[in-house]
C-alpha beads as a LAMMPS data file, in Angstrom:
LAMMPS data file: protein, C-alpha beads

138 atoms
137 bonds

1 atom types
1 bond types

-500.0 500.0 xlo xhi
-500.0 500.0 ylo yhi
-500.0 500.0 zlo zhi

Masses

1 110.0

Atoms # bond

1 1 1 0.000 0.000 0.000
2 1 1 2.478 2.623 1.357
3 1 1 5.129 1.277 -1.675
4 1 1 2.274 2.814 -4.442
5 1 1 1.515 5.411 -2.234
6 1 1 -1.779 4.014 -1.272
7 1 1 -3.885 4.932 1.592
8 1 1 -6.049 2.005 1.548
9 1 1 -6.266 -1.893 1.134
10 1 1 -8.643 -4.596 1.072
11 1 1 -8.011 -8.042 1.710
12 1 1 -9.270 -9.582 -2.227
13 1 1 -6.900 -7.313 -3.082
14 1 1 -4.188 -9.068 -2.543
15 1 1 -5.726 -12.010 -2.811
16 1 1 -7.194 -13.137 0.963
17 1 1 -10.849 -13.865 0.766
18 1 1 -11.118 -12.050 4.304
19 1 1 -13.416 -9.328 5.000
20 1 1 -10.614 -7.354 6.198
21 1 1 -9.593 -3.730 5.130
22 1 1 -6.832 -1.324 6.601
23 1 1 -6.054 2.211 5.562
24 1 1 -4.329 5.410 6.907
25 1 1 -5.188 9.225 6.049
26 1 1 -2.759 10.692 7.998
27 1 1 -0.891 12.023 4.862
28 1 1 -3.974 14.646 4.898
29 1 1 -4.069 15.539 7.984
30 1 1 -1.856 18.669 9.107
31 1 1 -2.147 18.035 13.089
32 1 1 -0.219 15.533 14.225
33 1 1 -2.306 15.029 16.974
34 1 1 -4.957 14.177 15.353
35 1 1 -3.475 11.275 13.223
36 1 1 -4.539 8.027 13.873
37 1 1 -2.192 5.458 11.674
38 1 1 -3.101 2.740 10.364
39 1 1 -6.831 1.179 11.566
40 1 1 -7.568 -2.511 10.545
41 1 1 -11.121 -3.107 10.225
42 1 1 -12.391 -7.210 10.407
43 1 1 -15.607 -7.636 9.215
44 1 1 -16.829 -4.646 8.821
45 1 1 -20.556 -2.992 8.198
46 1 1 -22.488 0.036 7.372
47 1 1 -24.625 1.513 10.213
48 1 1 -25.356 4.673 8.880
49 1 1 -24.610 6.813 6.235
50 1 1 -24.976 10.794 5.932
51 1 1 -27.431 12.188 3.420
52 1 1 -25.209 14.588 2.261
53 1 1 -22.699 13.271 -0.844
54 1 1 -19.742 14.780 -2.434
55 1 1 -17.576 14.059 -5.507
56 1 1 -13.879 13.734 -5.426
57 1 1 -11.517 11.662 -7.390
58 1 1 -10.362 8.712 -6.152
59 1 1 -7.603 6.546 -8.151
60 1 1 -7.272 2.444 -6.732
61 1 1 -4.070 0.507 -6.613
62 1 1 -5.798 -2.625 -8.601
63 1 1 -6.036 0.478 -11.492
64 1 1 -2.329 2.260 -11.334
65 1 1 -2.546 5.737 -13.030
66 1 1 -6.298 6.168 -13.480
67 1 1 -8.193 8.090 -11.530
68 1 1 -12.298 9.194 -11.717
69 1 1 -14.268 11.210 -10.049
70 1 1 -17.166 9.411 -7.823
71 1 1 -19.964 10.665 -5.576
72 1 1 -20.106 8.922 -1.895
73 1 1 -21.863 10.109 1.233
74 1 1 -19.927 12.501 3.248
75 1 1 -19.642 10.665 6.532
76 1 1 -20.436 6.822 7.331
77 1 1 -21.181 5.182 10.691
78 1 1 -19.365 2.032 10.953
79 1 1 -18.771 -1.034 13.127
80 1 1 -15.961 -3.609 12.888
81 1 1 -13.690 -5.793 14.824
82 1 1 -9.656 -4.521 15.486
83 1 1 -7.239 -6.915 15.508
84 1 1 -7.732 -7.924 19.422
85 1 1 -11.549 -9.137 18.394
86 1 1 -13.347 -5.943 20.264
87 1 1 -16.093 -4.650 18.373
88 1 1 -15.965 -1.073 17.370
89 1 1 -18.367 1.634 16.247
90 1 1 -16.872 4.963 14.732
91 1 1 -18.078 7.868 12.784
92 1 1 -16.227 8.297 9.703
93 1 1 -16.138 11.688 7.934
94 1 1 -14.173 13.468 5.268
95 1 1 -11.200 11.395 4.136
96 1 1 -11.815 8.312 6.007
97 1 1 -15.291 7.959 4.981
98 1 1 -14.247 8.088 1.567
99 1 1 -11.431 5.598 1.801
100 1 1 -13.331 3.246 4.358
101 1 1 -15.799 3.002 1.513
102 1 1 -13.344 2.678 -1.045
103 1 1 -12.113 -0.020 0.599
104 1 1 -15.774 -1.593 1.465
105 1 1 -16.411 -1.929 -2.023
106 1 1 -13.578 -4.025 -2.325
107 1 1 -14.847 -6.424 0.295
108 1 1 -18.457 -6.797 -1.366
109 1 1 -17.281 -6.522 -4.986
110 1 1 -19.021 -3.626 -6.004
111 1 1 -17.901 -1.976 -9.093
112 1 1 -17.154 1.837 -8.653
113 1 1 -17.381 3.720 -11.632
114 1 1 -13.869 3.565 -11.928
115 1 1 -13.849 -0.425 -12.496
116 1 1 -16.607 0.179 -14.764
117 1 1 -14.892 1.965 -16.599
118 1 1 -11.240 0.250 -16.696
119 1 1 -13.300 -2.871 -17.853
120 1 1 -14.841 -1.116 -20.738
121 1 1 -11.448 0.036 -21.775
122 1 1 -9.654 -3.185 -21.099
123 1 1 -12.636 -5.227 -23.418
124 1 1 -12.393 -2.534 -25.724
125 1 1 -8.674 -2.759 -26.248
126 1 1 -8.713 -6.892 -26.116
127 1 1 -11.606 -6.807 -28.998
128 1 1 -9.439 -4.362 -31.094
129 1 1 -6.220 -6.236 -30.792
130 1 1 -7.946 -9.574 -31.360
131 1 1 -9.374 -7.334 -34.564
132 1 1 -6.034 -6.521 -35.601
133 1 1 -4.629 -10.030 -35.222
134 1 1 -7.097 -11.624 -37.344
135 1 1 -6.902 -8.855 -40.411
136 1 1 -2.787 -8.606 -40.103
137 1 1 -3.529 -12.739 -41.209
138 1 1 -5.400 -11.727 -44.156

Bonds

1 1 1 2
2 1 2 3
3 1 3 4
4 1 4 5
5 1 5 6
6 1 6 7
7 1 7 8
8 1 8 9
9 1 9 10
10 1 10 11
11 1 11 12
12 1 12 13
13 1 13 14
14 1 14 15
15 1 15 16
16 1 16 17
17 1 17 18
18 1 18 19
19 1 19 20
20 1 20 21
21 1 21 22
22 1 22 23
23 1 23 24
24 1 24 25
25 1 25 26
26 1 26 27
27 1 27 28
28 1 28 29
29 1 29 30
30 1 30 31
31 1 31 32
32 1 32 33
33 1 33 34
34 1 34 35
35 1 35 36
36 1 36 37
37 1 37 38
38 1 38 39
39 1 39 40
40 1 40 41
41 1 41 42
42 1 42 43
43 1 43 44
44 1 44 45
45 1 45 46
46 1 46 47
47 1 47 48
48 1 48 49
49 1 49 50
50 1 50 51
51 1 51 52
52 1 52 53
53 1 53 54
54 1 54 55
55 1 55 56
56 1 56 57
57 1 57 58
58 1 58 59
59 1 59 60
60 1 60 61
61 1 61 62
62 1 62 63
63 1 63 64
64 1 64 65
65 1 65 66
66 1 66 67
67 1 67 68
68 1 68 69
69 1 69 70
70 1 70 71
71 1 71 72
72 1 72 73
73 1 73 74
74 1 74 75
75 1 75 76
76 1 76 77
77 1 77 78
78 1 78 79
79 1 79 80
80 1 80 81
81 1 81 82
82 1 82 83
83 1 83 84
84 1 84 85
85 1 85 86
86 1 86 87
87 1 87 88
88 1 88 89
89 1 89 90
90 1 90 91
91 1 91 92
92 1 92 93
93 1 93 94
94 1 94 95
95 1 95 96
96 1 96 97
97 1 97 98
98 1 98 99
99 1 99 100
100 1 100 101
101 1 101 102
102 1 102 103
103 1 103 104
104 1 104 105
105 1 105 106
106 1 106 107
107 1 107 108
108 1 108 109
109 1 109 110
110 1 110 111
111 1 111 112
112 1 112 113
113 1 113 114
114 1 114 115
115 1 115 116
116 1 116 117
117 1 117 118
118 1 118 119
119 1 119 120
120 1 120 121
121 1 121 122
122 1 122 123
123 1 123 124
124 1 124 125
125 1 125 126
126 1 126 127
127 1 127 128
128 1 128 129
129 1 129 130
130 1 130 131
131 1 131 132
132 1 132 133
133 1 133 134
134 1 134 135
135 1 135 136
136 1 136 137
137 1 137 138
């Protein structure tokens, strides 16, 4: 994560079929006491999420280089087990929310519209080079 200057990971990610995530925003956040480090979430769920969304880009290390701009509530209420097995509940806002939910997706598989759309262009690209394969025998 920190090696591609990632903030977040999920566990299918690299490969563990663990609901598991972990992620660390203290890169934006100027007071040092207020950084956290990383948090490790097992099993974690939705409670509650804000009715108020906003739209920011968000890139993902599965999709190097690409980044898209996605709409997600503002602040999530969460609950989840650390790494000792004690069950937590936290409000997420800002940053976190975002990445938590980033990160959640992973865990559930759903598509963002940034996997969407790197599917579309990989399909794309495969159909056009099988394309050009078959016409360069021709």
């Amino acid at each position: 994560m920190y090696k591609y200057d990632g903030v977040g990971l999920a566990a299918p990610q690299v490969g563990m079929n663990e609901r598991m995530l972990v992620f660390n925003c203290d890169y934006f956040i100027e007071d040092p006491a207020q950084r956290q480090g990383e948090i490790v979430m097992c099993n974690p769920e939705i409670l509650e999420f804000s009715d108020h969304a906003s739209v920011c880009e968000e890139g993902c290390l599965s999709f190097p280089e690409i980044h898209v701009d996605i709409a997600r509530p503002e602040a999530v209420l969460v609950r989840y087990q650390d790494l000792e097995g004690r069950l937590v509940e936290a409000e997420l806002d800002d940053v976190a929310a975002r990445v938590f939910q980033h990160e959640f997706d992973h865990l559930n598989q759903v598509s963002s519209s940034l996997e969407v759309y790197l599917c579309s262009v990989f399909i794309i690209s495969l159909s056009n080079y099988i394309l050009l394969q078959g016409l360069s025998k021709l």
